[in-house]
Every structure is written in structure tokens, then in C-alpha cells.
mmCIF file as gemmi writes it, N, C-alpha and C atoms, coordinates in Angstrom:
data_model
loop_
_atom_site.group_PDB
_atom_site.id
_atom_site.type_symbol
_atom_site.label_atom_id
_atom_site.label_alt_id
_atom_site.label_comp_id
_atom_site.label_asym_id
_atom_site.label_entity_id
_atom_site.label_seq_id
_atom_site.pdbx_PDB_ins_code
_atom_site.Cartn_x
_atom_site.Cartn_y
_atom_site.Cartn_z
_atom_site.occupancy
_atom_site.B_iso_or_equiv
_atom_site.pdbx_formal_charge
_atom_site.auth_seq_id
_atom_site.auth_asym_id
_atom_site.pdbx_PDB_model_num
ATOM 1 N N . UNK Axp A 1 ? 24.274 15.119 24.529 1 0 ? 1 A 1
ATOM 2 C CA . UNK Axp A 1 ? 23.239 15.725 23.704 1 0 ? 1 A 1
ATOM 3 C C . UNK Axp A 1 ? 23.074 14.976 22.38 1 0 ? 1 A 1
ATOM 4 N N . UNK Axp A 2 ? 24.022 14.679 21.811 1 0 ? 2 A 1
ATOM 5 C CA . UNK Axp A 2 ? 24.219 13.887 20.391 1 0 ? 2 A 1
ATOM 6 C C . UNK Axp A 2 ? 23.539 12.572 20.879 1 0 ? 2 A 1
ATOM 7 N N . UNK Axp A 3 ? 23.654 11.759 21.933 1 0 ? 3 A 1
ATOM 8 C CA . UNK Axp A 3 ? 23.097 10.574 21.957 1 0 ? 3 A 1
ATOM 9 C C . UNK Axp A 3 ? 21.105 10.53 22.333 1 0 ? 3 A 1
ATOM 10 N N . UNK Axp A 4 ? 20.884 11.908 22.798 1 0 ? 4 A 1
ATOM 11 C CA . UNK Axp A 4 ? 19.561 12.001 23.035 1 0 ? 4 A 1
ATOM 12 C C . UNK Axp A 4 ? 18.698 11.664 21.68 1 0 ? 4 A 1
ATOM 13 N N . UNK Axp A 5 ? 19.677 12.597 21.057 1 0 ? 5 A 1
ATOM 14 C CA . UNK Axp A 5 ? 19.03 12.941 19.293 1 0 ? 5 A 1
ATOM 15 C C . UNK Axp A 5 ? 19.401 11.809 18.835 1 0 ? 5 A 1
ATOM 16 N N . UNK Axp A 6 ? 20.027 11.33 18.579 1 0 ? 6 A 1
ATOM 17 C CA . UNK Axp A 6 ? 20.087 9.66 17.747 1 0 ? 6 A 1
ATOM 18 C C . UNK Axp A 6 ? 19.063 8.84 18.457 1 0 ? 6 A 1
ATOM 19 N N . UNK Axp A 7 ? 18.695 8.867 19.704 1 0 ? 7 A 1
ATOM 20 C CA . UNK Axp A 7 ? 17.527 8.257 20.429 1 0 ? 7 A 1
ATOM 21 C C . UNK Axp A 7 ? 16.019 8.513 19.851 1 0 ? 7 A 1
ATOM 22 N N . UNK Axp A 8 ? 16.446 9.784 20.091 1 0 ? 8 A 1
ATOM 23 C CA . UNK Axp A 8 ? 15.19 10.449 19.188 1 0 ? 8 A 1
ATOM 24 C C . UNK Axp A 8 ? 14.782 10.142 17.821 1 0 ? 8 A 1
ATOM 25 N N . UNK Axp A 9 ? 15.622 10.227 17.249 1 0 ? 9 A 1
ATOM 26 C CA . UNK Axp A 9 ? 15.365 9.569 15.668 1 0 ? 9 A 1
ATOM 27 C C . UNK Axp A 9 ? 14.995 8.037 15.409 1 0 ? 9 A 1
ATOM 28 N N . UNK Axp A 10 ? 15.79 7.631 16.319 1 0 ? 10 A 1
ATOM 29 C CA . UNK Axp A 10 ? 15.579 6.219 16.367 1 0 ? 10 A 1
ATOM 30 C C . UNK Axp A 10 ? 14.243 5.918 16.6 1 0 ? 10 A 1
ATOM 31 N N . UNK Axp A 11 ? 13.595 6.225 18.023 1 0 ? 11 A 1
ATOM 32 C CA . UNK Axp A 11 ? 11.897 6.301 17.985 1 0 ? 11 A 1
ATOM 33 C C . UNK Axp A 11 ? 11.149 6.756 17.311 1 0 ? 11 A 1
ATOM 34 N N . UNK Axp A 12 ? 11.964 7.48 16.525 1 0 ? 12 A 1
ATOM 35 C CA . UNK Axp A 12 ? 10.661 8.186 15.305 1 0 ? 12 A 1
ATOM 36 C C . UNK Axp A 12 ? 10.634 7.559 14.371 1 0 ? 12 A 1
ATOM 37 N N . UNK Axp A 13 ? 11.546 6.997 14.346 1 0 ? 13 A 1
ATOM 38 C CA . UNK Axp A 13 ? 11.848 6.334 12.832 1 0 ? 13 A 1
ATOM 39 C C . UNK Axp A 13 ? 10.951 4.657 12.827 1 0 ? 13 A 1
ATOM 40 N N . UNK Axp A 14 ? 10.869 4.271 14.232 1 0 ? 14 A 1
ATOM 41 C CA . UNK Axp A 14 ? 10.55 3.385 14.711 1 0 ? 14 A 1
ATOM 42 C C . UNK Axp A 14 ? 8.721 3.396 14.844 1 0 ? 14 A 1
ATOM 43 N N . UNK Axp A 15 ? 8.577 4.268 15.304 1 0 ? 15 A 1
ATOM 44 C CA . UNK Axp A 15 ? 6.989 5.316 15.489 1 0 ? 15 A 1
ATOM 45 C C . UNK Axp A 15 ? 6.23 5.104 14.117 1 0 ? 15 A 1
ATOM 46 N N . UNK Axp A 16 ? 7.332 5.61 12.778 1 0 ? 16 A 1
ATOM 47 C CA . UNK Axp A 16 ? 6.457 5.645 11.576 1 0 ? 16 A 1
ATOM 48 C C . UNK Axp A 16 ? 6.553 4.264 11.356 1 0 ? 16 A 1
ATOM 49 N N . UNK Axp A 17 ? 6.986 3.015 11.172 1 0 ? 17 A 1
ATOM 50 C CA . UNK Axp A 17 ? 7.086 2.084 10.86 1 0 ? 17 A 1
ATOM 51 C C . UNK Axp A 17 ? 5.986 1.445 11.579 1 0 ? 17 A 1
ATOM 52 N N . UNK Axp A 18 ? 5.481 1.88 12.435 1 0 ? 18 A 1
ATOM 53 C CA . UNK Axp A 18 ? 4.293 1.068 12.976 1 0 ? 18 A 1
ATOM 54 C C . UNK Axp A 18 ? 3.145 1.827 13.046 1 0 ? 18 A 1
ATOM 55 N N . UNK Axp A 19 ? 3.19 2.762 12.315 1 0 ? 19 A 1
ATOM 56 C CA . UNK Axp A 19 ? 2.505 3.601 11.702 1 0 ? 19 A 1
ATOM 57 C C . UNK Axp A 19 ? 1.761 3.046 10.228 1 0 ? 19 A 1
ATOM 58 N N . UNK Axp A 20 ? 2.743 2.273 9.795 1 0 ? 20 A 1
ATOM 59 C CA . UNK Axp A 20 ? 2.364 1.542 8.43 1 0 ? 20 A 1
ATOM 60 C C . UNK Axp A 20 ? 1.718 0.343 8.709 1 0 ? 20 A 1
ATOM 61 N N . UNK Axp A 21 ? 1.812 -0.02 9.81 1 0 ? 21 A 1
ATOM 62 C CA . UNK Axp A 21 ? 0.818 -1.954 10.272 1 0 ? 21 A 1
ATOM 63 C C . UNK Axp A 21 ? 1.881 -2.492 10.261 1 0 ? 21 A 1
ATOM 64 N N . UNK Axp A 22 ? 3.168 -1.99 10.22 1 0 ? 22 A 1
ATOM 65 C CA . UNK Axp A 22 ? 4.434 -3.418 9.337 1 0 ? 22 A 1
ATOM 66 C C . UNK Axp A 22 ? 4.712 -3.659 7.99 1 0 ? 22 A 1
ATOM 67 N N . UNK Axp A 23 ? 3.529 -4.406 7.553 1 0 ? 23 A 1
ATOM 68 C CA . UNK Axp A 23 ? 3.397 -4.743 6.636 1 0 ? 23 A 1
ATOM 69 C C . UNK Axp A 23 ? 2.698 -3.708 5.613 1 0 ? 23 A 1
ATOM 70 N N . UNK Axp A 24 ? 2.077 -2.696 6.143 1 0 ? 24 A 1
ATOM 71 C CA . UNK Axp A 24 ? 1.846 -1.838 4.59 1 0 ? 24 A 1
ATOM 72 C C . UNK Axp A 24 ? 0.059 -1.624 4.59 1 0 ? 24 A 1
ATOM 73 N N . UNK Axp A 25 ? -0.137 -1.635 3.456 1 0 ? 25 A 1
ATOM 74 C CA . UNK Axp A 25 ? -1.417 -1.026 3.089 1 0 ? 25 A 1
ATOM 75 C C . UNK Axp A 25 ? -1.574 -3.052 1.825 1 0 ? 25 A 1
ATOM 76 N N . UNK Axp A 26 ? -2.695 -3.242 2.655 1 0 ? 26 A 1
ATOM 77 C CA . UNK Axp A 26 ? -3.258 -4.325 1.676 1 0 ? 26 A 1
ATOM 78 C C . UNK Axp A 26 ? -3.905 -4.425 0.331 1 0 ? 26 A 1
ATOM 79 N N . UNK Axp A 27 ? -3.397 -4.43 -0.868 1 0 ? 27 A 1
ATOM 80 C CA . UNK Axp A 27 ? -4.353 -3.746 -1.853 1 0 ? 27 A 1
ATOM 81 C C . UNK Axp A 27 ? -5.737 -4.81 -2.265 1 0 ? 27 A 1
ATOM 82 N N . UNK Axp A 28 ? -6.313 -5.728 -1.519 1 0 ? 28 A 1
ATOM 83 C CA . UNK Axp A 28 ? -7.168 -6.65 -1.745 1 0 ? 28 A 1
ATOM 84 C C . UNK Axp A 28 ? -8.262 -5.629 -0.402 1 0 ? 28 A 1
ATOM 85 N N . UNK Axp A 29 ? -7.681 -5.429 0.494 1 0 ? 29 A 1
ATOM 86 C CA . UNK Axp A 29 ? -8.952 -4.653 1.671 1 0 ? 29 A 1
ATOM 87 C C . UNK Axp A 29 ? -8.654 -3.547 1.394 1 0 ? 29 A 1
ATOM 88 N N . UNK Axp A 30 ? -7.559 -2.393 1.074 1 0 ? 30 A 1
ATOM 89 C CA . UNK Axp A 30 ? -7.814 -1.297 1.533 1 0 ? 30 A 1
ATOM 90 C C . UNK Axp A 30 ? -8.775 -0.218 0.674 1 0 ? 30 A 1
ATOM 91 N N . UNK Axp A 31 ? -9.281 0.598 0.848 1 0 ? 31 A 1
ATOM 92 C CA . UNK Axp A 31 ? -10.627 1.341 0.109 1 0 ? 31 A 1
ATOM 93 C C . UNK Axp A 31 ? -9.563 2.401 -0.376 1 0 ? 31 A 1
ATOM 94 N N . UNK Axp A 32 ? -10.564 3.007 -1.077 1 0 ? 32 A 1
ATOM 95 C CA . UNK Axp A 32 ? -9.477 4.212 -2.661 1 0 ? 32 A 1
ATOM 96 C C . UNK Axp A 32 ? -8.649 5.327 -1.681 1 0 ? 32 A 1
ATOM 97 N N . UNK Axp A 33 ? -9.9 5.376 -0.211 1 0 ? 33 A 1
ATOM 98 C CA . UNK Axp A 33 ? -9.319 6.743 0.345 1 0 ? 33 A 1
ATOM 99 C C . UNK Axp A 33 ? -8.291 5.985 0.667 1 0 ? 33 A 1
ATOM 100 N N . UNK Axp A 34 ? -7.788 5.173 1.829 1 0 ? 34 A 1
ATOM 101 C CA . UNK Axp A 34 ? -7.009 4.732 2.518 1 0 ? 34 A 1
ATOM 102 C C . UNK Axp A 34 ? -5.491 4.323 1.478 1 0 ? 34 A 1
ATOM 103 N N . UNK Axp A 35 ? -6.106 3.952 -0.215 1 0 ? 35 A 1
ATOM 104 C CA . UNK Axp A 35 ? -4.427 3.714 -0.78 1 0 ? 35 A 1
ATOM 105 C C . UNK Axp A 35 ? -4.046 5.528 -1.122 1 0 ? 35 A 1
ATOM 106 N N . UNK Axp A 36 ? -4.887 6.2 -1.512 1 0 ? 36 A 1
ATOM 107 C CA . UNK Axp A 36 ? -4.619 7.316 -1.498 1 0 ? 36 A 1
ATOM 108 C C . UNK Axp A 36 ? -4.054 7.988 -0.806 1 0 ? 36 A 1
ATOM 109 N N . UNK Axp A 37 ? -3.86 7.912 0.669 1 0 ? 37 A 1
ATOM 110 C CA . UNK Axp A 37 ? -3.646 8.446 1.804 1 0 ? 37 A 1
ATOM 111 C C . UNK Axp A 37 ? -2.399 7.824 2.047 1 0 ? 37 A 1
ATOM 112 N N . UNK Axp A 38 ? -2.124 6.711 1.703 1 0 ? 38 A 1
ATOM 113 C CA . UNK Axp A 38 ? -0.498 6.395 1.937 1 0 ? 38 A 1
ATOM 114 C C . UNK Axp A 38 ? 0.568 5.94 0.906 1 0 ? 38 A 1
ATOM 115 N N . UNK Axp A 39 ? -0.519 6.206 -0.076 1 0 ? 39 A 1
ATOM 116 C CA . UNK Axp A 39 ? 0.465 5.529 -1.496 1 0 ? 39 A 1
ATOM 117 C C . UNK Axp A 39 ? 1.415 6.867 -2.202 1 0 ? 39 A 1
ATOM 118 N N . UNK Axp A 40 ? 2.467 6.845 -2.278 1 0 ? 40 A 1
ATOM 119 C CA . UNK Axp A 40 ? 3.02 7.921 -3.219 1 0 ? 40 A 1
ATOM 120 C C . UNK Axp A 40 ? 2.672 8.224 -4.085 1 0 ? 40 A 1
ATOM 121 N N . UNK Axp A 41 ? 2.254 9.202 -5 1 0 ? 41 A 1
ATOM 122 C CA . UNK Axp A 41 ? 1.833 8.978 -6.748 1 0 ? 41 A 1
ATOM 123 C C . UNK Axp A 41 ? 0.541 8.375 -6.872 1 0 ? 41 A 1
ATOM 124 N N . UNK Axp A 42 ? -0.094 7.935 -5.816 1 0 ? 42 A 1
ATOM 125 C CA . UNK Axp A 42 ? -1.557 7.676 -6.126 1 0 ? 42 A 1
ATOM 126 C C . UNK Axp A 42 ? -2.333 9.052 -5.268 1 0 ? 42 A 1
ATOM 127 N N . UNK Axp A 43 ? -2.931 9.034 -6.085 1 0 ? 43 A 1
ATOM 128 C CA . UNK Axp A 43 ? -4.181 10.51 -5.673 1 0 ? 43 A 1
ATOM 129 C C . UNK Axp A 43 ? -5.957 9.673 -5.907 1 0 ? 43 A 1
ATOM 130 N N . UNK Axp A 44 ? -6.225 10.207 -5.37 1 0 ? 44 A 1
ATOM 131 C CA . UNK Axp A 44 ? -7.8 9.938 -5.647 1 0 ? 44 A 1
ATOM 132 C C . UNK Axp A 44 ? -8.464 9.159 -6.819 1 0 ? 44 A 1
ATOM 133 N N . UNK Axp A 45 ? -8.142 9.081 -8.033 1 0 ? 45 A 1
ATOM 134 C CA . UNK Axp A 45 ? -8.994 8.808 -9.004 1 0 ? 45 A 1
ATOM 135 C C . UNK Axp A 45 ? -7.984 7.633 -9.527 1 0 ? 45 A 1
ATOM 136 N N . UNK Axp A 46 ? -6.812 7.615 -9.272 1 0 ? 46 A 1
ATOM 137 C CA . UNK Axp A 46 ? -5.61 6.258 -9.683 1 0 ? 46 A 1
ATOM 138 C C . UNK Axp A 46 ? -6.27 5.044 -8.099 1 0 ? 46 A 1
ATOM 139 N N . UNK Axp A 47 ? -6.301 5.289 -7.146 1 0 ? 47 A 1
ATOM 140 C CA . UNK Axp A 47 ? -6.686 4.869 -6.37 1 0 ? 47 A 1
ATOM 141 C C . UNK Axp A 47 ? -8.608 4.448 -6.201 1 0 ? 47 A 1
ATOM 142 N N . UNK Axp A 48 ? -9.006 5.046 -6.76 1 0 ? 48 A 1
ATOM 143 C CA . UNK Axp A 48 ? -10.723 4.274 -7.556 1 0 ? 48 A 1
ATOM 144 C C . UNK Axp A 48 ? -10.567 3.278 -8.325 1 0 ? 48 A 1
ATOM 145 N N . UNK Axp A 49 ? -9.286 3.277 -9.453 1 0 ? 49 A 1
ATOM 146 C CA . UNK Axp A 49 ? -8.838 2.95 -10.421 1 0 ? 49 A 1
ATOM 147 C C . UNK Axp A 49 ? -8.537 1.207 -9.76 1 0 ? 49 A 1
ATOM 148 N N . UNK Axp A 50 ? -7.644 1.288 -8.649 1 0 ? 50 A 1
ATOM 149 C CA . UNK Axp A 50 ? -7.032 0.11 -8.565 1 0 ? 50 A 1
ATOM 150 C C . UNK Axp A 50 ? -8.009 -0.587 -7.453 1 0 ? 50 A 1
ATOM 151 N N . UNK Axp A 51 ? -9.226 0.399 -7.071 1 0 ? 51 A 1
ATOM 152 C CA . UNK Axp A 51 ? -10.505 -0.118 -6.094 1 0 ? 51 A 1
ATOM 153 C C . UNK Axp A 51 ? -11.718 -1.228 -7.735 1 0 ? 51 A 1
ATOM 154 N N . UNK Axp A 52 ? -11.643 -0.206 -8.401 1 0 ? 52 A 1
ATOM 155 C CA . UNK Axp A 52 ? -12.377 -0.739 -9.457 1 0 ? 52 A 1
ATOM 156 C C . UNK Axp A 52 ? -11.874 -1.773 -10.103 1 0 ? 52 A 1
ATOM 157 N N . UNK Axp A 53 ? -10.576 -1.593 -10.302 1 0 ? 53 A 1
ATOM 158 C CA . UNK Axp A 53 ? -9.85 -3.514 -10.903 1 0 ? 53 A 1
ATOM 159 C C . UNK Axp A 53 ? -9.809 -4.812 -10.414 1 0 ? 53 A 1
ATOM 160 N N . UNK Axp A 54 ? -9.964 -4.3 -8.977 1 0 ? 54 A 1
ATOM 161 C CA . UNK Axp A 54 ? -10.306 -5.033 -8.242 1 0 ? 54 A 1
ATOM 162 C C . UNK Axp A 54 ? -11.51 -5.852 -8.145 1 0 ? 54 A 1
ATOM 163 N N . UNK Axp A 55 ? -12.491 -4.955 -8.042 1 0 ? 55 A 1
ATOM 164 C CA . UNK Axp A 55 ? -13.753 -5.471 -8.417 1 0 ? 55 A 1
ATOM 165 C C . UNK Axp A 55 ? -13.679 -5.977 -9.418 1 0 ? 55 A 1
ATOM 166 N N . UNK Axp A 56 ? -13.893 -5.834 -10.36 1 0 ? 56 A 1
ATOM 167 C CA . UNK Axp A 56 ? -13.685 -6.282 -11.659 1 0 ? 56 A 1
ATOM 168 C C . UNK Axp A 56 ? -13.29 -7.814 -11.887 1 0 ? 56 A 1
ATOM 169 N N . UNK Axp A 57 ? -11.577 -8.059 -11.702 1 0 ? 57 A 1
ATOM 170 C CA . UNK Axp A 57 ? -11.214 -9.089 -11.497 1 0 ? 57 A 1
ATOM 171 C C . UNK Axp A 57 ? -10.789 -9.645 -10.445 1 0 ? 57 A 1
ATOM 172 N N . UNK Axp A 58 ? -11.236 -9.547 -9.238 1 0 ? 58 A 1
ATOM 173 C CA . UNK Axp A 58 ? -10.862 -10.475 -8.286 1 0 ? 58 A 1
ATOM 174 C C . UNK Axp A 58 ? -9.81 -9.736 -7.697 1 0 ? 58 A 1
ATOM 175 N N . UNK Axp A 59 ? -9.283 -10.409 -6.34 1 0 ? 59 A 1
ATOM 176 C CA . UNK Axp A 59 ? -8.146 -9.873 -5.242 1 0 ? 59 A 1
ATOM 177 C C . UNK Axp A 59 ? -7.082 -10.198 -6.18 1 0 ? 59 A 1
ATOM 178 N N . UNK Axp A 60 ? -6.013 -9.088 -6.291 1 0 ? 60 A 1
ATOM 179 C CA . UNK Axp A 60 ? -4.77 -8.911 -5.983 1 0 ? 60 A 1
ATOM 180 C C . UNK Axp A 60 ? -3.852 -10.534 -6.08 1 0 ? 60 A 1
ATOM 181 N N . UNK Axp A 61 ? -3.026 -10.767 -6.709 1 0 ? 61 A 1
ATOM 182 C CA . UNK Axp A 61 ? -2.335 -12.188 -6.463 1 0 ? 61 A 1
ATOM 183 C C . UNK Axp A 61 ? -1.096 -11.878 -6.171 1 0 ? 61 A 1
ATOM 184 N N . UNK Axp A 62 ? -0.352 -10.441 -6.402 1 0 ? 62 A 1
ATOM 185 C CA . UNK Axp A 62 ? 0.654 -10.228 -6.217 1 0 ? 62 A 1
ATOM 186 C C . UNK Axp A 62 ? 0.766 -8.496 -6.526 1 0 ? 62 A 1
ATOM 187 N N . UNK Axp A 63 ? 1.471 -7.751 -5.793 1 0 ? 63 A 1
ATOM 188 C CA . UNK Axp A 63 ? 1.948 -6.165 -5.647 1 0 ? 63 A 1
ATOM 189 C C . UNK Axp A 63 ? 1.998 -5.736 -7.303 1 0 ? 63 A 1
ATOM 190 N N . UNK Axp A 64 ? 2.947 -6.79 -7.559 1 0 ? 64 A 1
ATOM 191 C CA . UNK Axp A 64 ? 3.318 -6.676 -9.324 1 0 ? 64 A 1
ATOM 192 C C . UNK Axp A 64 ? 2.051 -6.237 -10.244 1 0 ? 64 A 1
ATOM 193 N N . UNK Axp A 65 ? 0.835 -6.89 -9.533 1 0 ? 65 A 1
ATOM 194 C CA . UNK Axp A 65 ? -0.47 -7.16 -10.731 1 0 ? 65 A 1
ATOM 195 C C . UNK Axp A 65 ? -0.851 -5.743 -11.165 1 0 ? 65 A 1
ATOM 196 N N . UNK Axp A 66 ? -0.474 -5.041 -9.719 1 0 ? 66 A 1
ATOM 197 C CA . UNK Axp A 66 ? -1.042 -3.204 -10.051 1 0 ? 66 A 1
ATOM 198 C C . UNK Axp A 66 ? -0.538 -2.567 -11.142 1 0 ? 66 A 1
ATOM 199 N N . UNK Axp A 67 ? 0.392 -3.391 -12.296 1 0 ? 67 A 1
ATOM 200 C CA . UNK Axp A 67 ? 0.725 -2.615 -13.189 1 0 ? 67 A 1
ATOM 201 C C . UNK Axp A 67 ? -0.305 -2.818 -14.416 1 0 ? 67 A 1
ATOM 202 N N . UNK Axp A 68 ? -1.274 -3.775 -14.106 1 0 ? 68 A 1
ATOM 203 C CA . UNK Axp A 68 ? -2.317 -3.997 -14.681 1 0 ? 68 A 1
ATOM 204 C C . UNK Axp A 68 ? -3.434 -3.243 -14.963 1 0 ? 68 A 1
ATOM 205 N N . UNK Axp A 69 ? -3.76 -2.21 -13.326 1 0 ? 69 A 1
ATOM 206 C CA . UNK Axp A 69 ? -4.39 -1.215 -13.306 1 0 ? 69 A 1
ATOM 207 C C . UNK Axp A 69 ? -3.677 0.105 -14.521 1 0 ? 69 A 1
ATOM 208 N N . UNK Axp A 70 ? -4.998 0.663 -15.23 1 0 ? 70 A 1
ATOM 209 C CA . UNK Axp A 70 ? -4.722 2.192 -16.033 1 0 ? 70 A 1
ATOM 210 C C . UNK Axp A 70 ? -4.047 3.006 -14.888 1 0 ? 70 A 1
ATOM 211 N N . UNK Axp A 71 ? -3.121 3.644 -15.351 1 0 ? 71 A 1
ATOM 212 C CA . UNK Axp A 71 ? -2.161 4.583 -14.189 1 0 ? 71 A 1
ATOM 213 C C . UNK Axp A 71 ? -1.178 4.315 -13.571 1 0 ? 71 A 1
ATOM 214 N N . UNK Axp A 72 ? -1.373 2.986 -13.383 1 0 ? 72 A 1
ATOM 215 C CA . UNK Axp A 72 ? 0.19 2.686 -12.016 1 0 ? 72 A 1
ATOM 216 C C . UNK Axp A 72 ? 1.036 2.097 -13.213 1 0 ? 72 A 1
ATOM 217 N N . UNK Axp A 73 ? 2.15 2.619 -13.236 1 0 ? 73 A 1
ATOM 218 C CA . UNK Axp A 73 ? 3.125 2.148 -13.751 1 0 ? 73 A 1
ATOM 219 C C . UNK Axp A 73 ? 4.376 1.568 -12.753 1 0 ? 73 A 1
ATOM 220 N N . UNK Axp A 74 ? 5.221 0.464 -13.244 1 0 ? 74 A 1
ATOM 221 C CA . UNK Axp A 74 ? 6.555 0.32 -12.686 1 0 ? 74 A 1
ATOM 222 C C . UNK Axp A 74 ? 6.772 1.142 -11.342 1 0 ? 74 A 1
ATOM 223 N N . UNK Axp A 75 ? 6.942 2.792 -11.897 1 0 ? 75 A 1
ATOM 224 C CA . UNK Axp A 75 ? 7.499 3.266 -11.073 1 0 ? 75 A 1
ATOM 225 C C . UNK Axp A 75 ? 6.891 3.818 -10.039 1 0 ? 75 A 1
ATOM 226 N N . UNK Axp A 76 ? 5.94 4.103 -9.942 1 0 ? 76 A 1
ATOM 227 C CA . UNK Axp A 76 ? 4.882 3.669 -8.68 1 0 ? 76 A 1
ATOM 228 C C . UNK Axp A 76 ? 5.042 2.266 -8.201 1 0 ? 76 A 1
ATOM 229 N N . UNK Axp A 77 ? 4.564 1.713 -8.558 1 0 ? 77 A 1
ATOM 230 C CA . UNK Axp A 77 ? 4.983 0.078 -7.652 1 0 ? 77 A 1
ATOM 231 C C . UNK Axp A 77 ? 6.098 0.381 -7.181 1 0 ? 77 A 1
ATOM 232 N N . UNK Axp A 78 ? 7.121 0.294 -7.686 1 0 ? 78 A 1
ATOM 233 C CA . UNK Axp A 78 ? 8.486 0.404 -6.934 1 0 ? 78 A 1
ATOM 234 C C . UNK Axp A 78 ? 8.955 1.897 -6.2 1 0 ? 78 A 1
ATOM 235 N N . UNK Axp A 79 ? 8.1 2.742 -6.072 1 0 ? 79 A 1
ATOM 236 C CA . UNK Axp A 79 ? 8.438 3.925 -5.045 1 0 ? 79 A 1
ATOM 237 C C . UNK Axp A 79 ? 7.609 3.401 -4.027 1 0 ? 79 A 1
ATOM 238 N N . UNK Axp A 80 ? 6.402 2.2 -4.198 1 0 ? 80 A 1
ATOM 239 C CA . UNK Axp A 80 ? 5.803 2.211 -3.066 1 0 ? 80 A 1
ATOM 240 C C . UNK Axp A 80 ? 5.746 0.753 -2.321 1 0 ? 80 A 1
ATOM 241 N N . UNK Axp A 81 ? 6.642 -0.342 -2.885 1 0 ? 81 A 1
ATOM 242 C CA . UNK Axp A 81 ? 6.506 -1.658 -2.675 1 0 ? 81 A 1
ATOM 243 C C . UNK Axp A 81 ? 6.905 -1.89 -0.934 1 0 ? 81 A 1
ATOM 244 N N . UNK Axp A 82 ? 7.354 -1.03 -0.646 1 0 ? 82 A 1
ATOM 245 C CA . UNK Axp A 82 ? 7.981 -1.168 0.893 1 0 ? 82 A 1
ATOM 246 C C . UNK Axp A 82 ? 6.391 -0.896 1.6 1 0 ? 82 A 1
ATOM 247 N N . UNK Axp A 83 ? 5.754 -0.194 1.064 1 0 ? 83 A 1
ATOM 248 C CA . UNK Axp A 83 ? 3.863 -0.249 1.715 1 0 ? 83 A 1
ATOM 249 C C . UNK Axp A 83 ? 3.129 -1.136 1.286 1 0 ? 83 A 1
ATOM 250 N N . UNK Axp A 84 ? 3.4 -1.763 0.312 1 0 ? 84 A 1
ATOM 251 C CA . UNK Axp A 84 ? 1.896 -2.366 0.243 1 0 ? 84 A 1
ATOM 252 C C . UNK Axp A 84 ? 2.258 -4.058 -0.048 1 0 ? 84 A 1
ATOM 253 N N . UNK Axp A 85 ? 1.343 -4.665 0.204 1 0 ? 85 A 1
ATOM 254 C CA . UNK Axp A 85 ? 0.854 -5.961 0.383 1 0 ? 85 A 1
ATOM 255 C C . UNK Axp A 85 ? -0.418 -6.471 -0.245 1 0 ? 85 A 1
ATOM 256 N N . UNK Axp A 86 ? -0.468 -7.771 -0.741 1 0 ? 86 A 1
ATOM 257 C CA . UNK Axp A 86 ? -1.259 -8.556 -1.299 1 0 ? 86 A 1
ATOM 258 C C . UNK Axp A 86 ? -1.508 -9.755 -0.7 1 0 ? 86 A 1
ATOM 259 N N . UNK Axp A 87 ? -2.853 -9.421 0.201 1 0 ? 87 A 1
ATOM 260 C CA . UNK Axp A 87 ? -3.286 -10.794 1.143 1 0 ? 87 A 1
ATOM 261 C C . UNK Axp A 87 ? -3.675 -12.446 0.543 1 0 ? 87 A 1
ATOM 262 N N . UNK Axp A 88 ? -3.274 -13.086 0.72 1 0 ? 88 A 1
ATOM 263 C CA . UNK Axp A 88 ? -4.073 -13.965 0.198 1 0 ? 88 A 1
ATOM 264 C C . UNK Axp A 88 ? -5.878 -14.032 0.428 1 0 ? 88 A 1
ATOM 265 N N . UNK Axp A 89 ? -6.46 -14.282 -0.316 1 0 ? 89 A 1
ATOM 266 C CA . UNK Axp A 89 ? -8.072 -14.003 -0.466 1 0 ? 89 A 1
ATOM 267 C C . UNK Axp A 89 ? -8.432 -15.616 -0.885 1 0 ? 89 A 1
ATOM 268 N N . UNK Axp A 90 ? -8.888 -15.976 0.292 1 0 ? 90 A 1
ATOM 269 C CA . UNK Axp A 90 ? -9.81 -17.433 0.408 1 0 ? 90 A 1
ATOM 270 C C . UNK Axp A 90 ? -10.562 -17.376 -0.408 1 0 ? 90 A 1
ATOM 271 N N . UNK Axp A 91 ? -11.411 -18.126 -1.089 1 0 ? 91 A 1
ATOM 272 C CA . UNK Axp A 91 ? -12.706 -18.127 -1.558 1 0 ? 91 A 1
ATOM 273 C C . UNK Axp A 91 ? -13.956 -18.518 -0.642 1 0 ? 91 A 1
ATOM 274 N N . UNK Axp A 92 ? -14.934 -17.681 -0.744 1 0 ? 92 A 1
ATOM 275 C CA . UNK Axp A 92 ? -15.882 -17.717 0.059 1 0 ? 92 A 1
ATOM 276 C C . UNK Axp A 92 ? -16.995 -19.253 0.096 1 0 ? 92 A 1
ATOM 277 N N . UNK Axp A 93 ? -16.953 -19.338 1.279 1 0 ? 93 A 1
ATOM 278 C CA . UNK Axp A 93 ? -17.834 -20.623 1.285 1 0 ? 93 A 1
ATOM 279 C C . UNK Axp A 93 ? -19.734 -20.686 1.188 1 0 ? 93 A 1
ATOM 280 N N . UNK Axp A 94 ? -19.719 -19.402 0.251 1 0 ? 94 A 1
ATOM 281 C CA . UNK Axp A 94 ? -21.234 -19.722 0.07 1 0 ? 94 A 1
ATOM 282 C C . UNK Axp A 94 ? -22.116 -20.863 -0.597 1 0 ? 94 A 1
């Protein structure tokens, strides 16, 4: 019985992890709902926040930069660095 349940956990534990993509939530693509929806400590209007900085200045160069955004401090980044990711962003060939 004990080895079912360690099985069990194990797939679940396994389940949410690919639940996340792997790699997390991209903060260069993902939209306000979507960091909202998986970011700790971000709610709705901190998450416009880091949609709008974006715009503003360009993709993301690194996880770190979000302390740049009004609202996210340190400790957000680091309750949530195991989610999120910063793609590299080509420049467009228009």
C-alpha cells in the first residue's frame, strides 16, 4: 500500500511539472491573464504592469529585469523563478 502512494505522488508530482511547459511561463509571450494565473504574488493589475513594461521597453533580457517593473520586487522573482523564463527575442526582419 505504501509503495502505491509513493507512486502516486510521484506522478503527480511529475503531472504538475508538465503542467508548467518545463520551462515555465515566458515573460516576453505570455499575456497579463496567463502570468497572473501562474505567477505567485502577481494578481491582475502587477501582471498588466509587467505586460505594459514590456511594451514599453522591449522583450525581457533576463527573469532579473522584472524587478524593473512597479510591483515585483526581489521577492516575487525569487518565489517564482522556478516558473518563469526569458526567451530570447530576434529582431524582426521588416
Amino acid at each position: 500500500m505504501r509503495s502505491i502512494l509513493l507512486s502516486l505522488s510521484l506522478l503527480a508530482g511529475l503531472w504538475s511539472g508538465m503542467a508548467l511547459g518545463g520551462g515555465g511561463v515566458d515573460i516576453n509571450t505570455a499575456s497579463a491573464e496567463e502570468l497572473a494565473e501562474a505567477l505567485q504574488g502577481v494578481g491582475p493589475s502587477k501582471a498588466e504592469a509587467i505586460v505594459a513594461y514590456r511594451k514599453q521597453n522591449g522583450p525581457f533580457r533576463s527573469v532579473d529585469e522584472l524587478v524593473e517593473v512597479k510591483g515585483i520586487g526581489e521577492a516575487t522573482i525569487e518565489a517564482n523563478r522556478d516558473r518563469l523564463t526569458a526567451s530570447e527575442m530576434l529582431p524582426s526582419s521588416d
